[in-house]
C-alpha positions in Angstrom: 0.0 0.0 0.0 2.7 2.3 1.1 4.6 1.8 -2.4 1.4 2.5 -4.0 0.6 5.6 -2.6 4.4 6.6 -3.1 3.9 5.9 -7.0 0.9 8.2 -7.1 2.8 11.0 -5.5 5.5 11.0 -7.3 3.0 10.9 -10.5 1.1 13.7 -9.6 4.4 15.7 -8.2 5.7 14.4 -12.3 2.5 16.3 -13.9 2.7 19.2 -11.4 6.1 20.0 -12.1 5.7 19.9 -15.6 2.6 22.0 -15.4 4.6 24.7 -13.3 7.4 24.7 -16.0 4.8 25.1 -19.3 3.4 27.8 -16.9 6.5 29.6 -16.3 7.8 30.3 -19.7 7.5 33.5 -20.8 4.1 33.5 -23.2 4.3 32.3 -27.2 1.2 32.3 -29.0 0.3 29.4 -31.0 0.9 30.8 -34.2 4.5 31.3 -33.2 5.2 28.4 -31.3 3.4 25.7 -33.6 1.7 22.9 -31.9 4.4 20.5 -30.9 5.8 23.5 -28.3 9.4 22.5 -26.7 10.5 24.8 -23.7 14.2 25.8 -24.2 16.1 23.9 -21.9 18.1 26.2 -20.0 14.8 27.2 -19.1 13.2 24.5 -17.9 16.1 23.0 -16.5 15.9 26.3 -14.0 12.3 25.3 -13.2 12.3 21.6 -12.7 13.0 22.4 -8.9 14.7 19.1 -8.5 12.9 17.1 -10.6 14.8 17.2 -14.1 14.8 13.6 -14.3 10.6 13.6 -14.4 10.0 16.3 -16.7 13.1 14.4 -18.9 10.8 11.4 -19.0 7.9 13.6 -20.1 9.7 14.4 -23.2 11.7 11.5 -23.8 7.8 10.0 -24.0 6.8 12.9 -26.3 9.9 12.0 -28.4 8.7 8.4 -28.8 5.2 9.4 -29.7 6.0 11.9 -32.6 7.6 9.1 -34.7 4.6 6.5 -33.8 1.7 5.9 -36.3 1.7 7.0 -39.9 3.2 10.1 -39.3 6.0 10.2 -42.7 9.2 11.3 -41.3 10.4 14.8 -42.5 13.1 16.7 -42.1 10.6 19.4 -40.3 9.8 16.6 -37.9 13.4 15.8 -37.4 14.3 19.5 -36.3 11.6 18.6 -33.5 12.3 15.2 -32.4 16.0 17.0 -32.1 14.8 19.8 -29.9 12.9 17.1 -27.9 16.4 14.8 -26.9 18.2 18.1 -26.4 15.8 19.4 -23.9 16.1 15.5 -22.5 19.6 15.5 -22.6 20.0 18.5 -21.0 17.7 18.0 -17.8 19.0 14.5 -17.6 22.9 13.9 -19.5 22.8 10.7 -18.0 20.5 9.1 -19.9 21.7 6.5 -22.6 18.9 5.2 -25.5 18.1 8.3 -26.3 21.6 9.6 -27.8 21.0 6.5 -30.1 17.6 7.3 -31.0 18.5 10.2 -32.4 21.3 9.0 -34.5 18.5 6.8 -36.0 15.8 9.4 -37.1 17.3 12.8 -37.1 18.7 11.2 -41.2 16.2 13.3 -43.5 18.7 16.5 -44.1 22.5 17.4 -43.0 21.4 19.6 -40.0 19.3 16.6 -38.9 22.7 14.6 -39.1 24.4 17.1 -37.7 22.2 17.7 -34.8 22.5 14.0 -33.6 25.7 13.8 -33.9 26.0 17.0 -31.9 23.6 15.1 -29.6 25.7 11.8 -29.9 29.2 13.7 -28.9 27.0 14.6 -25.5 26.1 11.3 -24.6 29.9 10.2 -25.6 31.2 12.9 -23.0 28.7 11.3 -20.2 29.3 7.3 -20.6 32.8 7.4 -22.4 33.1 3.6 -22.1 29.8 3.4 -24.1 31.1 2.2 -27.8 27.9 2.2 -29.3 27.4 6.3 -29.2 31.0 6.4 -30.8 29.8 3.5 -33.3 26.8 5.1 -34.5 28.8 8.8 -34.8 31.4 7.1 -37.1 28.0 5.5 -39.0 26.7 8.9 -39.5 29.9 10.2 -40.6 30.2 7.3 -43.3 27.2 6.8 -44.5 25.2 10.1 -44.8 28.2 12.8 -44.7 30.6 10.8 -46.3 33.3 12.4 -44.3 35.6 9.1 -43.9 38.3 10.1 -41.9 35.9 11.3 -38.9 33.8 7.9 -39.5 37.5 6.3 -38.9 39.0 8.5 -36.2 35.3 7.8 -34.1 35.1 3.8 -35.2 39.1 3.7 -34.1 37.8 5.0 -30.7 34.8 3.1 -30.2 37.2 -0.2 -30.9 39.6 0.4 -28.2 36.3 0.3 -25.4 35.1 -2.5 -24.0 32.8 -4.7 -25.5 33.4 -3.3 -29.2 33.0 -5.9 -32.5 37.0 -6.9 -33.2 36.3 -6.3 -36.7 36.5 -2.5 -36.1 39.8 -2.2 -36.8 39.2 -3.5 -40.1 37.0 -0.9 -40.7 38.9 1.9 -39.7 41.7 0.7 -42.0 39.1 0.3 -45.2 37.6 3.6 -44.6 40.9 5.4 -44.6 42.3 3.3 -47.8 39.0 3.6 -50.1 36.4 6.0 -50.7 33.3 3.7 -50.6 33.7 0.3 -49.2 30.4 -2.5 -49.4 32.6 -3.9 -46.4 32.1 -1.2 -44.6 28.4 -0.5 -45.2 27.5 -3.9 -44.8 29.5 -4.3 -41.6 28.1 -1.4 -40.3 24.2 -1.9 -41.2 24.8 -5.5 -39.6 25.7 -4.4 -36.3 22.8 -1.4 -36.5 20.6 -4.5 -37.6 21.5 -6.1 -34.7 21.2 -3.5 -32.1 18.1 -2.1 -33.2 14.9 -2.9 -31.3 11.8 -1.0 -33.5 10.4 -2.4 -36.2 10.5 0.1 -38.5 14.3 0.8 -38.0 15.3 -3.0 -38.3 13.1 -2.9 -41.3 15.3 -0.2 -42.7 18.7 -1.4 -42.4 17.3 -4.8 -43.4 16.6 -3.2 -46.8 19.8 -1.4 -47.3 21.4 -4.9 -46.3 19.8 -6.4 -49.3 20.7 -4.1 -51.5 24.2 -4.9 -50.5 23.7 -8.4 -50.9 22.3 -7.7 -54.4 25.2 -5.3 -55.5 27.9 -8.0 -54.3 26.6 -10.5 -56.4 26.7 -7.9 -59.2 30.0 -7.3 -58.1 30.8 -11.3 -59.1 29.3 -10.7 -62.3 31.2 -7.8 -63.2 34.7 -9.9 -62.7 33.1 -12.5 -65.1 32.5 -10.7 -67.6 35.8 -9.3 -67.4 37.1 -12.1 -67.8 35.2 -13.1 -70.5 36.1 -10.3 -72.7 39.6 -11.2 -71.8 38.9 -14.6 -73.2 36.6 -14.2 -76.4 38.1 -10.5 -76.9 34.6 -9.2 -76.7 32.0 -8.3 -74.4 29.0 -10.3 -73.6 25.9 -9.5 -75.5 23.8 -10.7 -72.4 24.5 -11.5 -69.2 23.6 -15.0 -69.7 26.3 -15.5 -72.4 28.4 -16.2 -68.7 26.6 -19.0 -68.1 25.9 -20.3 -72.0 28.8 -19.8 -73.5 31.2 -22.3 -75.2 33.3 -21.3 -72.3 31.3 -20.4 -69.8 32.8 -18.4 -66.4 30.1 -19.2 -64.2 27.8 -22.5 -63.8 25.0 -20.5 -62.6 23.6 -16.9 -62.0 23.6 -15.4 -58.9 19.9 -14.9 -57.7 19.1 -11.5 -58.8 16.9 -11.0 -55.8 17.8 -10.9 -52.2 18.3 -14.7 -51.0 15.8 -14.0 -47.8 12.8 -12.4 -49.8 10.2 -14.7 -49.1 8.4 -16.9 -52.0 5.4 -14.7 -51.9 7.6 -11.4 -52.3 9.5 -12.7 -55.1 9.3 -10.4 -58.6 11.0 -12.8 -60.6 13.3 -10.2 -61.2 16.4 -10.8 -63.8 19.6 -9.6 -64.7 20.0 -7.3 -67.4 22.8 -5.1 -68.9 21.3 -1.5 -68.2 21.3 0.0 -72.5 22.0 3.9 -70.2 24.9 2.7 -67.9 25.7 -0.7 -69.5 26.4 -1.8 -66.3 24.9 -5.6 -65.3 22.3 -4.9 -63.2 19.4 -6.6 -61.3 15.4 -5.7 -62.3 14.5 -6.2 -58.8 16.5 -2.6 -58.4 16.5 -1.2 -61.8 19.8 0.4 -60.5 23.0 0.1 -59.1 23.8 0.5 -55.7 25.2 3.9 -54.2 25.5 3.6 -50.5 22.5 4.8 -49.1 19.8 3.9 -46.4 16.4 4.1 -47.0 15.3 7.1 -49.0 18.7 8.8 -48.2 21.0 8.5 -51.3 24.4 9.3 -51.9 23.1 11.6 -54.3 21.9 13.6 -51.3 25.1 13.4 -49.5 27.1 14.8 -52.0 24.6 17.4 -52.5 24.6 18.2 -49.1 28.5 18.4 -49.3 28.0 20.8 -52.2 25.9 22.9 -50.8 28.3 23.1 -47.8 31.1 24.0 -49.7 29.0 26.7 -51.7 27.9 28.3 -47.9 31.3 28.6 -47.4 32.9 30.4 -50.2 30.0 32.7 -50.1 31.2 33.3 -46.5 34.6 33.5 -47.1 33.5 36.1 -49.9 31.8 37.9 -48.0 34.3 38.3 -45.1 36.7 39.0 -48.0 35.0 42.1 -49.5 35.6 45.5 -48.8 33.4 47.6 -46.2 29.9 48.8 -47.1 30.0 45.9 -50.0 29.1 42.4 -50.5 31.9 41.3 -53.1 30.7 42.4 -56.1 31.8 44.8 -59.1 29.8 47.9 -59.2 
């Protein structure tokens, strides 16, 4: 009875104190603040009164619920979710899923990368001897800012704590000898495959993983028919010519479709050689792979990284140019 009653107290004293802090911050209307309304938290860290670690959790559930449902992700809804683990973060550092969390969602645009890898570089300074938050910052690096020597220098650190994957160090000597490993994606989407606990996220990095699968069987294919034009000092007219010819490199084509797509799934896709690119490539796809997860392409990265590198000239421009103008003749 008497840890009952305890509970209810401490729930009331939870939706009291988060009360007095909504209260307590200086008026927005509405129409400024939008309806998803997240106190700064230098703010409400002042007015928790003790009880940062309750009004953390009413966020941190707020947080959960905005990516719940049908709700598309967005890079809008990212910005929020951010704001929401940084107001968490900041009335209670010493949380630990929610570093991660964001490292998973905030993916739809750079400052959403950024942002949770700022987010991420907190939780590394409160559990140093946590080598997942160090994992997933070298993952973010890699694989959606394609800024390889950061990916290595944070995977290099995350290997030398206890309870990392051995194969790090394999990594972090790919990633600083090649531009674009599979190794390292497919390493990488493994051990987020693994870790990951939501539905929805395993489903994601299950679907990159395929594509891998896919692209290293193209991979095979691609030495074949090397080979073959080395041989018959020609290229294949079709991709089947590996298989049928008088010579053939291969006794049997790979299965153009990921090996665990289930019978009822199955497209009865094919491998072509793509008449635009005249690269083999699988139907199931229509493309290539470029290293990418989910919607996020490495188109995007490289566009982000352009449009970095624009910012900055303009900026160095700018700074450049003579008083009273912005850099410009006449």
């Amino acid at each position: 009875m008497a840890r009952r009653l305890t509970s209810i107290v401490a729930l009331v004293a939870a939706l009291m104190v988060t009360g007095l802090v909504h209260a307590r911050i200086p008026p927005i209307t509405r129409v400024d603040r939008g309806e998803a309304f997240v106190p700064d938290p230098e703010i409400a860290s002042v007015l928790a009164l003790g009880f940062e670690a309750v009004v953390a959790d009413y966020y941190w559930l707020q947080a959960i619920q905005a990516i719940g449902g049908d709700t598309p992700m967005t890079a809008e809804l990212g910005e929020h979710i951010g704001k929401l683990i940084d107001l968490v973060t900041t009335l209670n550092p010493r949380v630990d899923h929610p570093y991660r969390f964001a490292a998973v969602w905030l993916t739809e645009s750079e400052e959403n990368v950024r942002t949770a890898n700022r987010l991420l570089l907190r939780g590394i300074e409160q559990h140093p001897d946590e080598w997942r938050n160090l994992f997933y910052l070298g993952f973010n690096y890699f694989f959606y800012l394609m800024e390889n020597e950061k990916a290595a220098e944070a995977l290099e650190r995350a290997g030398e704590l206890p309870g990392a994957p051995p194969y790090l160090k394999r990594l972090v000597a790919r990633l600083r000898s090649e531009t674009a490993s599979l190794e390292v994606a497919e390493a990488l989407l493994t051990q987020l495959l693994h870790d990951s606990e939501e539905d929805e996220t395993r489903a994601g990095f299950q679907a990159a993983l395929d594509e891998v699968e896919v692209e290293r069987k193209a991979r095979f294919l691609d030495r074949a028919r090397e080979a073959f034009e080395k041989l018959n000092g020609r290229d294949i007219r079709s991709v089947e010519e590996l298989v049928n010819a008088p010579h053939p490199l291969i006794s049997v084509l790979p299965n153009p479709e990921p090996d665990a797509l289930p019978p009822s799934l199955r497209q009865g896709s094919v491998w072509i050689i793509d008449p635009e690119t005249n690269q083999i490539t699988s139907t199931y796809y229509g493309a290539r792979y470029t290293l990418h997860f989910a919607s996020y392409e490495r188109e995007r990265a490289e566009r982000w990284s352009e449009e970095r590198k624009r910012k900055q000239e303009h900026e160095r421009a700018r700074d450049g140019a003579p008083n009273g103008t912005d850099g410009r003749n006449g």
